[in-house]
PDB file with one MODEL, atoms N, CA, C and O in Angstrom:
MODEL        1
ATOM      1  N   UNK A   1     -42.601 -55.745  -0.597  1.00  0.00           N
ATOM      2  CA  UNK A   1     -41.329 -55.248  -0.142  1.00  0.00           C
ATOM      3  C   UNK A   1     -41.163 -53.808  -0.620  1.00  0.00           C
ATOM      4  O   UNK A   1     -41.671 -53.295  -1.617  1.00  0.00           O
ATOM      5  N   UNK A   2     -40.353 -53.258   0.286  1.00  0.00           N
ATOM      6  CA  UNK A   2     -40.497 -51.737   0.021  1.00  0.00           C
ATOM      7  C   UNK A   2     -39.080 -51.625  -0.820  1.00  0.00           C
ATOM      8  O   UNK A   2     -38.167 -52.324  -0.378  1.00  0.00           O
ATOM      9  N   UNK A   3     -38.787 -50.789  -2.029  1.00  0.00           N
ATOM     10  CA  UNK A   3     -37.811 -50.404  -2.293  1.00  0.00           C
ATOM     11  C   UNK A   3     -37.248 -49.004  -1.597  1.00  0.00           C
ATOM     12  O   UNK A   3     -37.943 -48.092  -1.148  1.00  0.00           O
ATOM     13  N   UNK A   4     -35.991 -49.075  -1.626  1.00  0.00           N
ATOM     14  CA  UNK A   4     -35.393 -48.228  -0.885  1.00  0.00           C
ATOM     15  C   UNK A   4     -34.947 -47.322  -1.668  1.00  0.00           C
ATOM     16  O   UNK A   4     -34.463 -47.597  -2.765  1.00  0.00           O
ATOM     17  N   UNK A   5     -35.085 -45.732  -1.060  1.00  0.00           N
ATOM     18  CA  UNK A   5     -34.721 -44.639  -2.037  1.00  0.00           C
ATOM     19  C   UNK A   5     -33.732 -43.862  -1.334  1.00  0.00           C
ATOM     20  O   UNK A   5     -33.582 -44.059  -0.129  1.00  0.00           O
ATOM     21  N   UNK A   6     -32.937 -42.877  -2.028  1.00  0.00           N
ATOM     22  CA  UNK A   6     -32.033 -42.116  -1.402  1.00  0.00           C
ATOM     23  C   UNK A   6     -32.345 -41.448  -1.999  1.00  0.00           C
ATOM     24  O   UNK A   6     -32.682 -41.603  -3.173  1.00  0.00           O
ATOM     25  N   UNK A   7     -32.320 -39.712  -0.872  1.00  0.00           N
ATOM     26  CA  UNK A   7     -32.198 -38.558  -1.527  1.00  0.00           C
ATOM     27  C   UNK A   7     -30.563 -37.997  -1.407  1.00  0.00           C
ATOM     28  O   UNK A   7     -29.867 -38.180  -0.408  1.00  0.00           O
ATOM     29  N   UNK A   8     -30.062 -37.189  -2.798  1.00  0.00           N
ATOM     30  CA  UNK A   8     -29.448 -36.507  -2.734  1.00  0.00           C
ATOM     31  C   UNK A   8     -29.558 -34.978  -3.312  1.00  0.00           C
ATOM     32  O   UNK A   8     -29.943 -34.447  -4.353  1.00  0.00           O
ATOM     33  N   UNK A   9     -29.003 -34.567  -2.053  1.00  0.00           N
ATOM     34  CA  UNK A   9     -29.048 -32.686  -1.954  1.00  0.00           C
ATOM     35  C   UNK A   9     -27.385 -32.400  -2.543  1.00  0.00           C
ATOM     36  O   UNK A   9     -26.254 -32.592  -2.097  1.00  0.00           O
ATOM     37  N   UNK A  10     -27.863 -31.947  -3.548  1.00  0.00           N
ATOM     38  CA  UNK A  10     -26.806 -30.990  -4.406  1.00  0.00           C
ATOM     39  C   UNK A  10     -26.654 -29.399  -4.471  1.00  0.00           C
ATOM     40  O   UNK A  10     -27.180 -28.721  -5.353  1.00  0.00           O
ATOM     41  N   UNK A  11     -25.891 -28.897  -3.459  1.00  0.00           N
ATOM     42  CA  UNK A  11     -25.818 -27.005  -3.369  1.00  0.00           C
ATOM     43  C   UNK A  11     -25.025 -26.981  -4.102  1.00  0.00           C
ATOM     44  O   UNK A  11     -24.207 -27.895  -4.205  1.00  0.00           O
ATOM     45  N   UNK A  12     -25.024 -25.980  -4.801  1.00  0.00           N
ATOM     46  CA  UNK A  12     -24.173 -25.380  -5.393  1.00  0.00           C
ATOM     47  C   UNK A  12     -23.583 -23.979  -5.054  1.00  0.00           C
ATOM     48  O   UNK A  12     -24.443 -23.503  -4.313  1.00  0.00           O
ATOM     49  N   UNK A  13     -22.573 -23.039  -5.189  1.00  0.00           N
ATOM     50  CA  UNK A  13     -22.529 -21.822  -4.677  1.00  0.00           C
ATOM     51  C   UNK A  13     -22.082 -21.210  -6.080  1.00  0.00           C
ATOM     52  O   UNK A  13     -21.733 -21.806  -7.099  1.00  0.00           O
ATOM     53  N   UNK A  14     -22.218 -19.575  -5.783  1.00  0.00           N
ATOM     54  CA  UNK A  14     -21.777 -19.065  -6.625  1.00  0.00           C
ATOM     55  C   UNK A  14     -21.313 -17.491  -6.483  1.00  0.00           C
ATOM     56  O   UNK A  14     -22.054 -16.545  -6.213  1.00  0.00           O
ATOM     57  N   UNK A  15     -20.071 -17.458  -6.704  1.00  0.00           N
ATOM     58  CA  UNK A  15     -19.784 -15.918  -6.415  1.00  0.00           C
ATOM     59  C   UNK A  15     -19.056 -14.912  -7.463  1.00  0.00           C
ATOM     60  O   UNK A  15     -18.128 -15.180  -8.226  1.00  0.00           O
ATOM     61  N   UNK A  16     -19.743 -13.671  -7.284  1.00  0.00           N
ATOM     62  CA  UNK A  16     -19.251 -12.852  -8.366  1.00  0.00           C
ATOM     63  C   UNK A  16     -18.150 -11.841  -7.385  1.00  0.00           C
ATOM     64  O   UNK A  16     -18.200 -11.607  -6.178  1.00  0.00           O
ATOM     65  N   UNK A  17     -17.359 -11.461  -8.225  1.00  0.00           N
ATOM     66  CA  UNK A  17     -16.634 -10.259  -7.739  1.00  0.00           C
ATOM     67  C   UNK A  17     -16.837  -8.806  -8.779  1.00  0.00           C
ATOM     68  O   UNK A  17     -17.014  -9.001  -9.982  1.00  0.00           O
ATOM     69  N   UNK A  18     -16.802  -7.515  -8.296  1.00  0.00           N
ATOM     70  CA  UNK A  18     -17.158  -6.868  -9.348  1.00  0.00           C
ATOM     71  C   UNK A  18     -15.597  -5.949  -8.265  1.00  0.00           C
ATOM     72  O   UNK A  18     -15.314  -5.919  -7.067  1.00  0.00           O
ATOM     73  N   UNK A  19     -14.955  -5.330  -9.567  1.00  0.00           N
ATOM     74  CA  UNK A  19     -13.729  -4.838  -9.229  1.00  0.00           C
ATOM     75  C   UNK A  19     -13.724  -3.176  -9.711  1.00  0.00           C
ATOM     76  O   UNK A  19     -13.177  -3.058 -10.807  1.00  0.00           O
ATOM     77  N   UNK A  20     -14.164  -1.994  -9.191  1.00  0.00           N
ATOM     78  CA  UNK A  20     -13.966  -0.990 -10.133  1.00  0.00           C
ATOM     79  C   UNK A  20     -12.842  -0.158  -9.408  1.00  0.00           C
ATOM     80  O   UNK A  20     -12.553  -0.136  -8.211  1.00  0.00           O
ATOM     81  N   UNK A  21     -12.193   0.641 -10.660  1.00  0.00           N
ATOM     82  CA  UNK A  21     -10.913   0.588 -10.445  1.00  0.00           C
ATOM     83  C   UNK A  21     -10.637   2.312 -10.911  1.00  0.00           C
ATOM     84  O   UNK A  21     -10.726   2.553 -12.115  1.00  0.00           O
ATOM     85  N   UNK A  22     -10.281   3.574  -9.879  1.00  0.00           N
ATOM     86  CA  UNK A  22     -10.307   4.629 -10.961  1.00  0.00           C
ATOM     87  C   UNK A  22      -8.653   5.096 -10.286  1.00  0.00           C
ATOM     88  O   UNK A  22      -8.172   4.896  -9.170  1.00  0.00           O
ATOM     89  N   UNK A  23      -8.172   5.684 -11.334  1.00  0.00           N
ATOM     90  CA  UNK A  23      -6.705   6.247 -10.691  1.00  0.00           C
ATOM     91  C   UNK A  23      -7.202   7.231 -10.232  1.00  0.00           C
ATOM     92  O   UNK A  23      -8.044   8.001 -10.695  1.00  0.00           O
ATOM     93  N   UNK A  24      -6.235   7.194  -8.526  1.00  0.00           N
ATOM     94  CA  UNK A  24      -6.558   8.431  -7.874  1.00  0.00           C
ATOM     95  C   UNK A  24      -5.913   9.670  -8.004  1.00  0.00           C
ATOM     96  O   UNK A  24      -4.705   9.695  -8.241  1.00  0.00           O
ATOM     97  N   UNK A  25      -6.590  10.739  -7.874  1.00  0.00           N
ATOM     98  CA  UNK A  25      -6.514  11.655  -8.413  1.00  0.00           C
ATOM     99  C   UNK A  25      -6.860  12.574  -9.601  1.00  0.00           C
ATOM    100  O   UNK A  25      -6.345  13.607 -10.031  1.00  0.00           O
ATOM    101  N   UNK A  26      -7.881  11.853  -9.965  1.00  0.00           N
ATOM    102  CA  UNK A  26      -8.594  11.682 -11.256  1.00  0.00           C
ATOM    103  C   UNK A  26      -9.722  12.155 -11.129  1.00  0.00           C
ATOM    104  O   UNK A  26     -10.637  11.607 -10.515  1.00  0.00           O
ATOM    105  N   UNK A  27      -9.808  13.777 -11.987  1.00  0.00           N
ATOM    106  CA  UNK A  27     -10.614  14.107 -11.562  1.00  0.00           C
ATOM    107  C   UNK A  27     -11.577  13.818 -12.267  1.00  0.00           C
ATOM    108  O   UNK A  27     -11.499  13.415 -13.427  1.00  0.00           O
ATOM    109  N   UNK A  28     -13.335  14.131 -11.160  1.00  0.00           N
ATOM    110  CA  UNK A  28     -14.516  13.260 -11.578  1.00  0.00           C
ATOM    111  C   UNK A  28     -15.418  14.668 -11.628  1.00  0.00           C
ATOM    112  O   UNK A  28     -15.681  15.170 -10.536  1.00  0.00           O
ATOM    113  N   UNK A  29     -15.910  15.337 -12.847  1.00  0.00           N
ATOM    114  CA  UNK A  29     -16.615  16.492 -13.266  1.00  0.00           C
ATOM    115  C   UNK A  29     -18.070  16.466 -12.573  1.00  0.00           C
ATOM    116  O   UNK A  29     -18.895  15.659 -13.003  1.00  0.00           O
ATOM    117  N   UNK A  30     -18.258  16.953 -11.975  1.00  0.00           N
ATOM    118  CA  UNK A  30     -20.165  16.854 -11.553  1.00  0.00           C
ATOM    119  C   UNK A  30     -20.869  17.808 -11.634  1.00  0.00           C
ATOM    120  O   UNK A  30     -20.541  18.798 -12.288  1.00  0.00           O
ATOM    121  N   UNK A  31     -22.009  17.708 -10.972  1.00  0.00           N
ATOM    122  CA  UNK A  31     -23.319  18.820 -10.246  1.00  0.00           C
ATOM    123  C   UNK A  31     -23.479  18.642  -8.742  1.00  0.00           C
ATOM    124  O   UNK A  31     -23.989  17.703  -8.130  1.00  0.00           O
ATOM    125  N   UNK A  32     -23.019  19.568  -8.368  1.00  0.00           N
ATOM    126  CA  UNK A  32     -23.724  19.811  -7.040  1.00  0.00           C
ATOM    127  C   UNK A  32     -24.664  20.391  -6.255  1.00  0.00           C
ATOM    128  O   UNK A  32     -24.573  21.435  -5.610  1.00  0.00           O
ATOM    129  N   UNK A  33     -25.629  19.593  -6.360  1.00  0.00           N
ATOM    130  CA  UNK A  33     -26.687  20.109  -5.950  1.00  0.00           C
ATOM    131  C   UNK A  33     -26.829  21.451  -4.684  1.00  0.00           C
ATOM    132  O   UNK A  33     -27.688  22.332  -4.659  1.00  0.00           O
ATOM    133  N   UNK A  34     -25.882  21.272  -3.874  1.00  0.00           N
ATOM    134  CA  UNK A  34     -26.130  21.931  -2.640  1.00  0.00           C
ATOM    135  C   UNK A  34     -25.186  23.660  -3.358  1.00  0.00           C
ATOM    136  O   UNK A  34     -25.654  24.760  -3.064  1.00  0.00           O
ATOM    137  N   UNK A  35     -24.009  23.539  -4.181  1.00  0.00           N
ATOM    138  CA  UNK A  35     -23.766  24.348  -4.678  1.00  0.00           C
ATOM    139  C   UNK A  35     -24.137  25.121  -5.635  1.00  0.00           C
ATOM    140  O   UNK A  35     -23.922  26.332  -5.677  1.00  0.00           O
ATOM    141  N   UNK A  36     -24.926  24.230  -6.761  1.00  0.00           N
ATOM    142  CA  UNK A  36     -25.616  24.672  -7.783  1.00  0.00           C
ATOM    143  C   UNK A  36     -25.134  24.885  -8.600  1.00  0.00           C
ATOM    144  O   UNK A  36     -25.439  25.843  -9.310  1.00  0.00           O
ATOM    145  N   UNK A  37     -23.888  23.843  -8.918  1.00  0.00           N
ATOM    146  CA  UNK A  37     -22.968  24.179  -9.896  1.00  0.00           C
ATOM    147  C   UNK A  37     -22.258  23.217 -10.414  1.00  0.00           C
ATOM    148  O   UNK A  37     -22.428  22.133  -9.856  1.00  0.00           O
ATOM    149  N   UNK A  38     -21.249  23.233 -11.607  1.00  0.00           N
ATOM    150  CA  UNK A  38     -20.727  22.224 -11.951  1.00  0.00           C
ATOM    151  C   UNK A  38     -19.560  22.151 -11.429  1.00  0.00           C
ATOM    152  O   UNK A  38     -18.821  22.974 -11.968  1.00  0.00           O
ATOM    153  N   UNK A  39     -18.875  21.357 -10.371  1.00  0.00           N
ATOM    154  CA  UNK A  39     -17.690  21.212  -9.723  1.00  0.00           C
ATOM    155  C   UNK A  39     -16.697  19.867  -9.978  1.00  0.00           C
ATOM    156  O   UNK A  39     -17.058  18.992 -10.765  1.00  0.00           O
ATOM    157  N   UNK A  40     -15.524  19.781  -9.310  1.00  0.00           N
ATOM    158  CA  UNK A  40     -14.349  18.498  -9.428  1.00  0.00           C
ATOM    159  C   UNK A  40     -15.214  17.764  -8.443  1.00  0.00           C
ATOM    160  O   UNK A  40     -15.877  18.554  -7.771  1.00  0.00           O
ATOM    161  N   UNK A  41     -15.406  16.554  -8.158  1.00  0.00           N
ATOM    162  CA  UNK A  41     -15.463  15.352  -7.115  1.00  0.00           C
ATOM    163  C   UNK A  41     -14.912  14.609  -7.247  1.00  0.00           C
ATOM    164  O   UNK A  41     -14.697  14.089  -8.342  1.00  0.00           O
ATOM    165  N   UNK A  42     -14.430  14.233  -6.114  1.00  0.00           N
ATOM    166  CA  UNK A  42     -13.507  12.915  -5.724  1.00  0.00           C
ATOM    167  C   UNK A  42     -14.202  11.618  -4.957  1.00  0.00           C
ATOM    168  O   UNK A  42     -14.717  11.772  -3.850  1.00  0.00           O
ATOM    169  N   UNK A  43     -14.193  11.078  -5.235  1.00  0.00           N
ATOM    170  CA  UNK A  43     -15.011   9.465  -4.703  1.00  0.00           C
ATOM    171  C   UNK A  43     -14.684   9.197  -3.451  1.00  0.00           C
ATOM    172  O   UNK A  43     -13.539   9.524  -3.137  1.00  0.00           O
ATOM    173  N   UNK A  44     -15.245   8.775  -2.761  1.00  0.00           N
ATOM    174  CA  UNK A  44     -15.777   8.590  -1.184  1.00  0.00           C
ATOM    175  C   UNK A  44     -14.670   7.851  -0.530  1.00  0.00           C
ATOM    176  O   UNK A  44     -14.336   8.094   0.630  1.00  0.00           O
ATOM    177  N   UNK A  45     -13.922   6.670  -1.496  1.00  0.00           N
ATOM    178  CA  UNK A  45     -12.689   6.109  -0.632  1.00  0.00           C
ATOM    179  C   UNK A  45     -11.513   6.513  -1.118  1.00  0.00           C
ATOM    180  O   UNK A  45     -10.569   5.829  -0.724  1.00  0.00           O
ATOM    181  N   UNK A  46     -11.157   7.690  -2.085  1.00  0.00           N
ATOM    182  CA  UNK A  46     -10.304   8.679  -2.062  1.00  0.00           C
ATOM    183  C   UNK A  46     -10.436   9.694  -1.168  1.00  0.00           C
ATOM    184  O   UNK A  46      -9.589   9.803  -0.281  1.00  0.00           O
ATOM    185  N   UNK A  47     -11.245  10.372  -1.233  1.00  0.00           N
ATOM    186  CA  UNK A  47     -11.457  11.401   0.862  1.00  0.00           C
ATOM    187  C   UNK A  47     -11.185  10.550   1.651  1.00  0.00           C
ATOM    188  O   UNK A  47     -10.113  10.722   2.230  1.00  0.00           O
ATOM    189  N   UNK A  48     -11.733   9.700   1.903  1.00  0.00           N
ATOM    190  CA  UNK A  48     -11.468   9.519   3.274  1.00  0.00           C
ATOM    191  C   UNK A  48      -9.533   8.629   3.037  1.00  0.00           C
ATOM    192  O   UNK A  48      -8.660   8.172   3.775  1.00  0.00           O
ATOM    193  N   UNK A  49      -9.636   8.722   2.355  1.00  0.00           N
ATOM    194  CA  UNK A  49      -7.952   8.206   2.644  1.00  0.00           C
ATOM    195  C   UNK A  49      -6.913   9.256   2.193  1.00  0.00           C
ATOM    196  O   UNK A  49      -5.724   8.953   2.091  1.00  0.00           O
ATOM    197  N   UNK A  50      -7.171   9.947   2.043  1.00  0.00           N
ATOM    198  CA  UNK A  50      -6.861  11.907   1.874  1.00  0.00           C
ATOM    199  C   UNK A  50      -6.551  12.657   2.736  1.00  0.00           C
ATOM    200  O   UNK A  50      -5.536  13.349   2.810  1.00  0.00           O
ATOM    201  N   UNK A  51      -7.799  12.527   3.771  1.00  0.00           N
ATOM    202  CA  UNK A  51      -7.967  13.047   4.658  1.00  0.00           C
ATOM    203  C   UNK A  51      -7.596  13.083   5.666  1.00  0.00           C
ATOM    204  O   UNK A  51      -7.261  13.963   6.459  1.00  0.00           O
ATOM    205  N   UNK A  52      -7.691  11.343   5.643  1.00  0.00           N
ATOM    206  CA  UNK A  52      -7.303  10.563   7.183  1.00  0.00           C
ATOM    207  C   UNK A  52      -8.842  10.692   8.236  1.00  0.00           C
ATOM    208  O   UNK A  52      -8.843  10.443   9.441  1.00  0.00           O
ATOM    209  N   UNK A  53      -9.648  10.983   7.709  1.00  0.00           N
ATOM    210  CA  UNK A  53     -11.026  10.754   8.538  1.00  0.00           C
ATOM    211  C   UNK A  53     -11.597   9.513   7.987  1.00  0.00           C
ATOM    212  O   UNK A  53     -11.448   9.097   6.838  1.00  0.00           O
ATOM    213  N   UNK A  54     -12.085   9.119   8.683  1.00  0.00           N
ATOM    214  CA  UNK A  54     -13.016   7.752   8.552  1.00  0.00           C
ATOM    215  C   UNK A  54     -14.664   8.017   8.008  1.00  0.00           C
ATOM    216  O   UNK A  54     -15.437   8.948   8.230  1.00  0.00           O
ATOM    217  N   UNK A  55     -14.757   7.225   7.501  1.00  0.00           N
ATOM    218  CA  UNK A  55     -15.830   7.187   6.867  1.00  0.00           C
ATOM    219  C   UNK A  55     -16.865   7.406   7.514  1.00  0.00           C
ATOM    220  O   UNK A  55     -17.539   8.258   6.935  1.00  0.00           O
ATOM    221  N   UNK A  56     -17.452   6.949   8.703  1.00  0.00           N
ATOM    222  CA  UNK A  56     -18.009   7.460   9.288  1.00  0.00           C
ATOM    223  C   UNK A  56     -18.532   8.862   9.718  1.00  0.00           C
ATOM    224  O   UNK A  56     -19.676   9.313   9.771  1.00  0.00           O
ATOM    225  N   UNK A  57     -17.176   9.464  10.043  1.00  0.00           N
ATOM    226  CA  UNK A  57     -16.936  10.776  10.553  1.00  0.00           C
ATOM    227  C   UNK A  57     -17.035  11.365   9.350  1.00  0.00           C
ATOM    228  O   UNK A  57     -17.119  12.592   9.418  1.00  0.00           O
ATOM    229  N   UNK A  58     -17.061  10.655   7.698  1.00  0.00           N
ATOM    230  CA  UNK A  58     -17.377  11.732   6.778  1.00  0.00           C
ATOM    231  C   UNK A  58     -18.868  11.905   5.926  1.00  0.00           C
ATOM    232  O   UNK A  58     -19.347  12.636   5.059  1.00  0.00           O
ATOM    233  N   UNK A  59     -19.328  10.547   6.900  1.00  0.00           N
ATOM    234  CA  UNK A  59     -20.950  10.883   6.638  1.00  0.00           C
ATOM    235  C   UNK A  59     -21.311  11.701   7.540  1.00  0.00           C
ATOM    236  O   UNK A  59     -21.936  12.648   7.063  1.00  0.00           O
ATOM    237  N   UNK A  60     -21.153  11.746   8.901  1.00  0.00           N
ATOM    238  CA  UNK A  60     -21.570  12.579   9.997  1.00  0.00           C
ATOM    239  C   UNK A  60     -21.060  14.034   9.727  1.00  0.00           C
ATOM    240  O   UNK A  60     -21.486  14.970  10.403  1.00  0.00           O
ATOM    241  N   UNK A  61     -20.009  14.237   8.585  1.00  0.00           N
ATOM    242  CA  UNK A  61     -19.945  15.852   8.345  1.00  0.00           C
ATOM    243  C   UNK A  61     -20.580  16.359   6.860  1.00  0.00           C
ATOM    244  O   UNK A  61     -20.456  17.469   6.341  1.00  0.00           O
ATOM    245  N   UNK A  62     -21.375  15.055   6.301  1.00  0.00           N
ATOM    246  CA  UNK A  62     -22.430  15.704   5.039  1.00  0.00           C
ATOM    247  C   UNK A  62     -23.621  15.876   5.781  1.00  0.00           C
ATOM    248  O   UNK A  62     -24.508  16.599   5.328  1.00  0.00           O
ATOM    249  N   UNK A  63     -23.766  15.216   7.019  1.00  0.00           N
ATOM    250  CA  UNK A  63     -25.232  15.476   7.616  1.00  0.00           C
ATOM    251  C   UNK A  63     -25.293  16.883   8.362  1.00  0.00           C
ATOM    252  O   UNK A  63     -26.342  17.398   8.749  1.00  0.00           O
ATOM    253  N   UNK A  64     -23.786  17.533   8.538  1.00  0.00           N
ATOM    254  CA  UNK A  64     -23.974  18.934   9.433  1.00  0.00           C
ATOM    255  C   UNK A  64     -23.586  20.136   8.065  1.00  0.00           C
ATOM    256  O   UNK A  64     -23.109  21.266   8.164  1.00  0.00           O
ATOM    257  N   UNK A  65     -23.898  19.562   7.140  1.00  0.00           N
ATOM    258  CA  UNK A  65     -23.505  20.594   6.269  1.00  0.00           C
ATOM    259  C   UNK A  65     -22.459  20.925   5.876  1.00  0.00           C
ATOM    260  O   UNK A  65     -22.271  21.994   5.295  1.00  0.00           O
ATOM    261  N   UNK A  66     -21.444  19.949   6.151  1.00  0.00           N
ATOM    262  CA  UNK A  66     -19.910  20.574   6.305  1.00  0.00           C
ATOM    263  C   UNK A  66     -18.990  20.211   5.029  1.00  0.00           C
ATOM    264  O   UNK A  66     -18.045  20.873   4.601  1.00  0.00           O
ATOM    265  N   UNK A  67     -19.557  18.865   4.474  1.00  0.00           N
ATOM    266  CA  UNK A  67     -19.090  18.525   3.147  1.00  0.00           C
ATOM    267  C   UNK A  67     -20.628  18.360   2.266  1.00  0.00           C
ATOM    268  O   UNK A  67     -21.731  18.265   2.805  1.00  0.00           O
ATOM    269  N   UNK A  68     -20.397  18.357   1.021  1.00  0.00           N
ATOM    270  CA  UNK A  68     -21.209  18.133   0.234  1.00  0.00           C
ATOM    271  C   UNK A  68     -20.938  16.396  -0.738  1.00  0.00           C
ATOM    272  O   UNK A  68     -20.117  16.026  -1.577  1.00  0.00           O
ATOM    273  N   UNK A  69     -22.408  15.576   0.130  1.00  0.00           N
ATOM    274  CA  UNK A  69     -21.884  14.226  -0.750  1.00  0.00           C
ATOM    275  C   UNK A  69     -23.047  14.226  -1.694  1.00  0.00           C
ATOM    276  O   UNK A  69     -24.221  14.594  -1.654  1.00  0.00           O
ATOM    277  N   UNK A  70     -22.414  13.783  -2.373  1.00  0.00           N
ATOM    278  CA  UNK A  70     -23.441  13.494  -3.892  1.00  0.00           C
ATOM    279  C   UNK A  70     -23.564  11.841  -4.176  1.00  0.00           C
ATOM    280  O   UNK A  70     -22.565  11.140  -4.016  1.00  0.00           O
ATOM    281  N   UNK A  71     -24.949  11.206  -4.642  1.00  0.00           N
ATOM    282  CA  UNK A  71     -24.836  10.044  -4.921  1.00  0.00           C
ATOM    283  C   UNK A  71     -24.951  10.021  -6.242  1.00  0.00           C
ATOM    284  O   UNK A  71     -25.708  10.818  -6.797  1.00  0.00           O
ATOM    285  N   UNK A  72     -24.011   8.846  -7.152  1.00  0.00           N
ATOM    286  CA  UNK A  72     -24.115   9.360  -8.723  1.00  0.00           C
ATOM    287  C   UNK A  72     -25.260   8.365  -8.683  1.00  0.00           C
ATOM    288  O   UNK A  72     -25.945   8.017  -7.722  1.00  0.00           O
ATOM    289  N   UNK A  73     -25.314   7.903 -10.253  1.00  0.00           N
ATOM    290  CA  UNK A  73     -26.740   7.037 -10.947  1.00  0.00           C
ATOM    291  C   UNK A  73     -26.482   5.652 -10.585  1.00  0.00           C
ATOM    292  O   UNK A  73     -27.424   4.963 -10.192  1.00  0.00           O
ATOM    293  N   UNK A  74     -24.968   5.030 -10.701  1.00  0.00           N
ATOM    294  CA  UNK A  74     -24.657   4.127 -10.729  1.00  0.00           C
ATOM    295  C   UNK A  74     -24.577   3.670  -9.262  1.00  0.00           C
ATOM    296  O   UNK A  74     -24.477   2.445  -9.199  1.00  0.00           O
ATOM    297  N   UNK A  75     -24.594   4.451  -7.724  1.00  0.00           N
ATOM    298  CA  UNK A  75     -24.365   4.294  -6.068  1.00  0.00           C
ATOM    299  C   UNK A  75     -22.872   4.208  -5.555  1.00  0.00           C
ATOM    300  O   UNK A  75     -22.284   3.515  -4.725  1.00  0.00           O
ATOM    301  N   UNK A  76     -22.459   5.420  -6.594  1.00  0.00           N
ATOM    302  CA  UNK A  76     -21.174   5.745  -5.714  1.00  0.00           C
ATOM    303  C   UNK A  76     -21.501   6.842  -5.423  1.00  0.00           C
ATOM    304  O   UNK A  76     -22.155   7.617  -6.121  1.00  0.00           O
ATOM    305  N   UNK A  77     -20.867   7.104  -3.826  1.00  0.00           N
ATOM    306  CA  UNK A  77     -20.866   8.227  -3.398  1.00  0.00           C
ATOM    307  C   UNK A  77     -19.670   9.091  -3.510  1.00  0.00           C
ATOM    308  O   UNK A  77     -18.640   8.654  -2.996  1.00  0.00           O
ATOM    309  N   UNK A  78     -19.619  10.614  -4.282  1.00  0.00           N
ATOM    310  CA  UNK A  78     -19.021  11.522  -4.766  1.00  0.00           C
ATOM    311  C   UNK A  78     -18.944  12.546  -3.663  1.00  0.00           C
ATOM    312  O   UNK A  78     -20.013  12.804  -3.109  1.00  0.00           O
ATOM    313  N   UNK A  79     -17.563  13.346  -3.134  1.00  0.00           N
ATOM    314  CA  UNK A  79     -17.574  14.155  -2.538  1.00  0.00           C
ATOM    315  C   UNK A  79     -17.424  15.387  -3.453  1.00  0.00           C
ATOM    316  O   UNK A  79     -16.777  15.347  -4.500  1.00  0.00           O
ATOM    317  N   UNK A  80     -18.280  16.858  -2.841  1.00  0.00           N
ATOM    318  CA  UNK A  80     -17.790  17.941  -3.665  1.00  0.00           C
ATOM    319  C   UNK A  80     -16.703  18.744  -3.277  1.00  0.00           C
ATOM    320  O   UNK A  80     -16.683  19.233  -2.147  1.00  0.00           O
ATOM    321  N   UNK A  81     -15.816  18.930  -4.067  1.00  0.00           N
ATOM    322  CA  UNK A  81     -14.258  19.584  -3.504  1.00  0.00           C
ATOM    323  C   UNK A  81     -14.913  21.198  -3.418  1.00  0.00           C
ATOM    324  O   UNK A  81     -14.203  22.146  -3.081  1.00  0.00           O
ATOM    325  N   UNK A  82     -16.356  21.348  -3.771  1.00  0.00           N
ATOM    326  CA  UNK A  82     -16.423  22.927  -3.602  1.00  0.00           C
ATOM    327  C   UNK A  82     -16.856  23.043  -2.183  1.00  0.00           C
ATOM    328  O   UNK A  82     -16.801  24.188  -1.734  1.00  0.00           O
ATOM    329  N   UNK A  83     -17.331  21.986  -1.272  1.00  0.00           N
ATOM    330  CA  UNK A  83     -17.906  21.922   0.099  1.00  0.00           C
ATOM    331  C   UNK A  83     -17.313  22.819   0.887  1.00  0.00           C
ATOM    332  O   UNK A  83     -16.211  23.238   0.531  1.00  0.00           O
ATOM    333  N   UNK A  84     -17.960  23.349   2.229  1.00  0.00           N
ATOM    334  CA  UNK A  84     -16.966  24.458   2.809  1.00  0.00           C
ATOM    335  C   UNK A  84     -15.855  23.812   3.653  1.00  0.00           C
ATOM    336  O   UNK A  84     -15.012  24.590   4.100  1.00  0.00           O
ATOM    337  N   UNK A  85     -15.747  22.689   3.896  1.00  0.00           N
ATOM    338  CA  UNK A  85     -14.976  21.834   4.417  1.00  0.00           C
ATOM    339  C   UNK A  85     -13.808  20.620   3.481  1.00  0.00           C
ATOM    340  O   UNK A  85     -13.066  19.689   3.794  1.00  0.00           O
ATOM    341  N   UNK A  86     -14.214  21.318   2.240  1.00  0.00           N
ATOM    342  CA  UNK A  86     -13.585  20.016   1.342  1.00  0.00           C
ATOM    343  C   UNK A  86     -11.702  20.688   1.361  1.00  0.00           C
ATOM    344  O   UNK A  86     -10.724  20.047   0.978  1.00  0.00           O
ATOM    345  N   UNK A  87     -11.703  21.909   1.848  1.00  0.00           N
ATOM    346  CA  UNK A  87     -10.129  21.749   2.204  1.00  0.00           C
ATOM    347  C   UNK A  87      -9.251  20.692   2.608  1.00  0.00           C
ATOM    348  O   UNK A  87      -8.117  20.421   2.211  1.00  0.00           O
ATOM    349  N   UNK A  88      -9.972  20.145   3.465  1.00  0.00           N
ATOM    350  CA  UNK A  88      -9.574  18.746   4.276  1.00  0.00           C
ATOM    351  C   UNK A  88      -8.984  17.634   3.493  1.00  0.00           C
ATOM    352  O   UNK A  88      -8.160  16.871   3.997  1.00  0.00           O
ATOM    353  N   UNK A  89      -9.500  17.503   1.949  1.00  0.00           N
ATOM    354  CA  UNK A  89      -9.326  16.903   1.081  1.00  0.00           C
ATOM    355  C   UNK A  89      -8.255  16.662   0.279  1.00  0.00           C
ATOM    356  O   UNK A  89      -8.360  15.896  -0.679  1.00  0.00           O
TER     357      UNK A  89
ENDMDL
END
């Protein structure tokens, strides 16, 4: 006689949240490479909510030269307020 077996499948899930948090307006000291200098930057979802341009439209104006984005160590992207376009800001 055969004994009878059951399998059971146990998933488990697991989720992290990571929350970083900077007051805006706060200024962020850098290097800019394209300037060659040490300038203010402001973080990527402070411009664009500054600005009122979309994110999109503010990668498509570091690719024409028009802002200067910087990536720090950690993969935030930093705008340079010295850019020839960072008026907008």
């Amino acid at each position: 006689m055969h004994a009878k077996t059951k399998k059971i499948l146990i998933t488990t899930e697991r989720h992290e949240i990571l929350i970083v948090r900077q007051i805006s307006g706060h200024k962020i000291p850098g290097f800019c490479p394209k300037c060659n200098e040490k300038v203010e930057m402001i973080n990527f979802d402070d411009a664009v909510s500054q600005s009122g341009v979309g994110g999109r439209e503010m990668l498509n104006r570091s690719e024409d030269g028009e802002i200067h984005l910087v990536e720090s160590a950690t993969g935030h992207l930093l705008i340079c307020k010295g850019s020839p376009k960072a008026g907008m800001l």
